[in-house]
Every structure is written in structure tokens, then in C-alpha cells.
C-alpha positions in Angstrom: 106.0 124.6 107.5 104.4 128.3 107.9 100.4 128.1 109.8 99.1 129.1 106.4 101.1 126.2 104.6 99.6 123.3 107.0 95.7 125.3 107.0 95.9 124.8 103.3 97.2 121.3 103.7 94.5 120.4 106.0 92.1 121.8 103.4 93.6 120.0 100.6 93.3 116.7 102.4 89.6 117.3 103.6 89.2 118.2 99.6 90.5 115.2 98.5 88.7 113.3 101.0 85.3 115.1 100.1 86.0 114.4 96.7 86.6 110.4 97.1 84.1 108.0 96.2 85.6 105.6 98.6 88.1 106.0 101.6 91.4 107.0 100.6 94.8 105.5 102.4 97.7 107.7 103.4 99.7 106.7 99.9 96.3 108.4 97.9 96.4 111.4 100.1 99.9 111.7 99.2 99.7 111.6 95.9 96.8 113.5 95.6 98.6 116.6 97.6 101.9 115.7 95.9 103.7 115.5 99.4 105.7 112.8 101.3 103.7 110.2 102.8 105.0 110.9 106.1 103.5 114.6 105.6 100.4 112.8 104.7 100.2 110.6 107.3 100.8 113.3 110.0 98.3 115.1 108.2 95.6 112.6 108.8 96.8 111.8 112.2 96.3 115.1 113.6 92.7 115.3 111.6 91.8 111.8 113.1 92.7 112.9 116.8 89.9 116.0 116.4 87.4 113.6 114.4 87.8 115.5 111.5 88.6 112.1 109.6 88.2 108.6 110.4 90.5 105.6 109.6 88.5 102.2 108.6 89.6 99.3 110.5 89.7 96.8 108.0 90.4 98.7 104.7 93.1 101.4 106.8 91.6 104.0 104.6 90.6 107.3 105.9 87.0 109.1 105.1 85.7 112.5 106.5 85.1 112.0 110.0 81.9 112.5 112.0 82.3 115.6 113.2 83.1 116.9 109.4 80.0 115.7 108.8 78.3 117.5 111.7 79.5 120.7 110.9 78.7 120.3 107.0 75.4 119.9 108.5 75.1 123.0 110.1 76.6 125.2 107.0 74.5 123.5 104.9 71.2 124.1 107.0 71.9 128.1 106.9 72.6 128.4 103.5 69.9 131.0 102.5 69.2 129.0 99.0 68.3 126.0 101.3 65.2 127.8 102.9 64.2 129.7 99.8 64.6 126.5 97.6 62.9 124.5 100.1 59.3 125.2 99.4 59.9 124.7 95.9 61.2 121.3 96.0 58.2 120.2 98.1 56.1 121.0 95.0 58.3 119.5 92.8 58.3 116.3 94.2 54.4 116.2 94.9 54.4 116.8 91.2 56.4 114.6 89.6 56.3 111.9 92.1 59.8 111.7 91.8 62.5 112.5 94.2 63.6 116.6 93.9 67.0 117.7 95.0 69.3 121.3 95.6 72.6 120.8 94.8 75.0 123.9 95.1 78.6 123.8 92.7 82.1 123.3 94.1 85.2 123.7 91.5 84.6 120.0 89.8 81.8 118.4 92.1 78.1 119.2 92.7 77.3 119.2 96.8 73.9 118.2 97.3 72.7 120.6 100.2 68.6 119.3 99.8 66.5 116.7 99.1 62.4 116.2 98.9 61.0 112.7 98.5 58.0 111.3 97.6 55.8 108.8 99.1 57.2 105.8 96.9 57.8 102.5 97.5 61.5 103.2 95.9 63.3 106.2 96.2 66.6 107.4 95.9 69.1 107.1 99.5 69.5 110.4 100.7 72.5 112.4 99.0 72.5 115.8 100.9 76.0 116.1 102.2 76.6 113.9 98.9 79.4 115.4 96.9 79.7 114.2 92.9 81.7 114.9 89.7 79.7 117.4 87.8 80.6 116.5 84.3 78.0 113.3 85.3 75.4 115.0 87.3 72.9 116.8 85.1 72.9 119.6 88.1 76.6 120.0 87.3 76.0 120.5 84.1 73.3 122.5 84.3 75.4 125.2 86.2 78.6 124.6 84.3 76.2 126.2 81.3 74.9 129.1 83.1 78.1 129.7 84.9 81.6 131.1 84.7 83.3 130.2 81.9 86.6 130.0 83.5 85.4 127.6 85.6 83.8 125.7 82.2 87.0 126.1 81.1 89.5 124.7 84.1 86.7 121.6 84.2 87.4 120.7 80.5 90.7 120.8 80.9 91.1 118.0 83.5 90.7 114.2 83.0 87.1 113.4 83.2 86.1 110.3 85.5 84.2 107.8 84.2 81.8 106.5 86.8 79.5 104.7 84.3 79.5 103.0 80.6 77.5 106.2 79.7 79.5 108.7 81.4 81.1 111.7 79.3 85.0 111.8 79.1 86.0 113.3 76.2 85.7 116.8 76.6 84.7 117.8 72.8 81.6 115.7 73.8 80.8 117.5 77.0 81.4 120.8 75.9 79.1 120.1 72.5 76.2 118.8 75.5 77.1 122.4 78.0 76.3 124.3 74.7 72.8 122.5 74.3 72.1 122.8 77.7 72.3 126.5 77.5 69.8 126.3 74.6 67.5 124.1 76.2 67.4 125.6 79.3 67.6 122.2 81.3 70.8 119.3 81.5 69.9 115.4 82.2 71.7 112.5 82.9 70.8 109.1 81.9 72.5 106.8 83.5 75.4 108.7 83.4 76.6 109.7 87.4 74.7 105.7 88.4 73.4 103.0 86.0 70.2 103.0 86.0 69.3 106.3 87.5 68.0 110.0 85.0 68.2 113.0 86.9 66.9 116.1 84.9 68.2 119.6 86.1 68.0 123.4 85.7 70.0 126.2 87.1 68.9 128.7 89.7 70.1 132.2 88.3 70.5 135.1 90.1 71.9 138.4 88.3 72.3 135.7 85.6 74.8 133.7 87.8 73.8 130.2 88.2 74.1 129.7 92.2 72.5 126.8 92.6 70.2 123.6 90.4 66.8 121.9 90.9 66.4 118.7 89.9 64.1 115.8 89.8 65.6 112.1 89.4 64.2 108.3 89.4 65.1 105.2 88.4 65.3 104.6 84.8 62.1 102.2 84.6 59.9 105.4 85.8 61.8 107.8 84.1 61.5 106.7 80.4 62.7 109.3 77.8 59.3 110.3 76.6 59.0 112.0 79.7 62.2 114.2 80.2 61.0 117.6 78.3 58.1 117.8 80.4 60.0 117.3 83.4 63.0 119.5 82.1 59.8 122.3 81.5 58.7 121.6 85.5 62.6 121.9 86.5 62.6 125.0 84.9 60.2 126.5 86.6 60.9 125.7 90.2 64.1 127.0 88.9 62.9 130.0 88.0 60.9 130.4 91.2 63.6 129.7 93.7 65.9 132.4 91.7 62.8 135.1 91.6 62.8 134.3 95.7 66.5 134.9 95.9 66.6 138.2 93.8 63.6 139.4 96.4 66.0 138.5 98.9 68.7 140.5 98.1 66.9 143.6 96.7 
């Protein structure tokens, strides 16, 4: 095996990993790379031995290791939408009262990269670092409308997950919603990535390219439908101000 062959290993088997919603065991991994499992399990050896992955005890299954996470932590912490995005989410929260996030798009999963939360007795766990399938997320959504269309493309063309009862897999359906998305301006997700939880998003364009969503979310009892086009209007507007900060950036 050339260097470049077991880099891009490594990097599939972090992917897949990343992109887990539970540990995965050496048979998954193999699958998933479509190698032997001995490949795989050497794979995940070596990864273990630098803390890059760790191996549960009980279940044998591996997950990103600490120091994955550490280093996530860093790239995340200098991406330059983080500290332009960051002043915008405070506001949003105060707001809404509601829990505002900054999640960035990666091939078929949203990466959460920010999170503001309010002063509530409930709130949502933490999800920066969190990665999720975007066809569920209304952030994914929201920058699978403003976004490449090759990329729209390559998503629709792959097996959508269902994670919940009201989760889109049939990719007529989720191509019709992307379309009304781009009218509205705004995506949401009822219950749709976790029961019981609406998250209401809007894409941060720069040049037109969405590179970046804001979103608010809650549980469903504090979200109720009445309320999502104001909060898609508020989304829209931190939006709007996080991408006007980023084109000042860069000019």
C-alpha cells in the first residue's frame, strides 16, 4: 500500500467514524471502506495507539478518540465564520429564548462548529463538534438550497437515513422541500433529525455561496408551529448579518 493509499484510508475510517451515530466495530469499518477486515482492523489499531480512536470496552466498537476531538476543537475555534457568527448568535438566543447554533456543511452531514444558549430551565446538550445527516437538519437543508447543485445532486442520489418517523427519505419529497426552501428563504425541521425537537435555519451567503447556517431550535412544546415564520424572519436576519460581516472581511 502506497503513503497516499493508507492517508486516504486513515481518512476514510475517521469519515466513517465522524459520520456514526454510534461506535462502529471493525466488520462496519470494513464494510463501510469496502476493504478486508484485517485492513480495517490494522487501521484502527494504529489510530487507537495515537488516540485518534478509542475502542469501547464493553461494546468493542471504536469512536473518534480524544485527541480527535481535541484537535477538532482547535480547527473549529479559528474558523473565521465562528468569530464573525459569534456575536450574532448571542442575539439570537437573547431573542428568541431559544437555543442558537452555527453549523458549517460537510458532503452529506451538517458539523455544528457553535452554539449560544439561553438561560432556560431546558435546553438542548451541547452539539458543537456534533456531526448530522443534513437531509434532517433544517441547517442542512438550508445550505443544500443555497448551495452547489452538484453537491444537491450527489445527496439525492444516496439512500437517505431515517433517524425519525418524520424524517425525509424519498428523495422526490426532499428535493420538492430544497425548492421551497429556496423560496422561503429559511428550512425547518420538525421533529425530523430528534422526536420532539424543531430547529428553524437560514444560510449564511457569501458571493451567493452558502458557507455556513444560523439556526434557532427548542423542544416542540415551546416551539409550536404558529411560531416558525417569525422565527424563520429572525433566522434570516442574523443570517444576513453574519454574511454582510464575512463579505467586509474579505473585501
Amino acid at each position: 500500500m502506497r503513503v497516499t493509499d493508507g492517508a486516504e484510508r486513515v481518512v476514510q475510517v475517521l469519515d466513517a467514524l465522524g459520520g456514526a451515530r454510534h461506535g462502529l466495530g471493525v466488520s462496519d469499518v470494513a464494510r463501510e471502506l469496502a476493504v478486508h477486515r484485517s485492513t480495517a482492523s490494522r487501521l484502527l489499531g494504529t489510530l487507537a495507539a495515537s488516540g485518534m480512536v478509542e475502542r469501547d470496552p464493553l461494546t468493542l466498537q471504536y469512536r473518534l478518540g480524544v485527541r480527535m476531538v481535541g484537535l477538532a476543537a482547535t480547527a473549529v475555534a479559528r474558523l473565521p465564520v465562528v468569530s464573525q457568527a459569534r456575536p450574532e448568535l448571542e442575539q439570537l438566543s437573547a431573542s428568541t429564548s431559544e437555543t442558537a447554533n452555527l453549523a458549517i456543511l460537510d458532503r452529506f452531514h451538517v458539523v455544528y462548529v457553535d452554539q449560544v444558549t439561553p438561560a432556560q430551565t431546558v435546553v438542548m446538550a451541547s452539539w458543537v463538534g456534533r456531526r448530522s445527516p443534513a437531509h434532517a437538519s433544517s441547517s442542512g437543508k438550508a445550505m443544500l438550497a443555497f448551495g452547489d447543485d452538484r453537491a444537491r445532486q450527489a445527496l439525492l442520489r444516496r439512500r437517505l437515513e431515517q433517524l425519525t418517523d418524520r424524517t425525509i427519505t424519498d428523495p422526490g419529497v426532499l428535493r420538492a422541500t430544497l425548492d421551497e426552501v429556496r423560496r422561503k428563504g429559511y428550512a425547518s425541521s420538525t421533529g425530523e433529525l430528534e422526536d420532539g425537537l424543531i430547529t428553524i435555519a437560514a444560510p449564511v451567503l457569501v458571493d451567493g455561496k452558502a458557507v455556513a447556517a444560523v439556526s434557532t431550535s427548542g423542544p416542540a412544546y415551546r416551539v409550536p408551529a404558529r411560531d416558525l415564520p417569525g422565527l424563520g424572519r429572525r433566522v434570516m436576519e442574523a443570517a444576513a448579518a453574519v454574511g454582510h460581516r464575512m463579505a467586509g472581511r474579505t473585501s
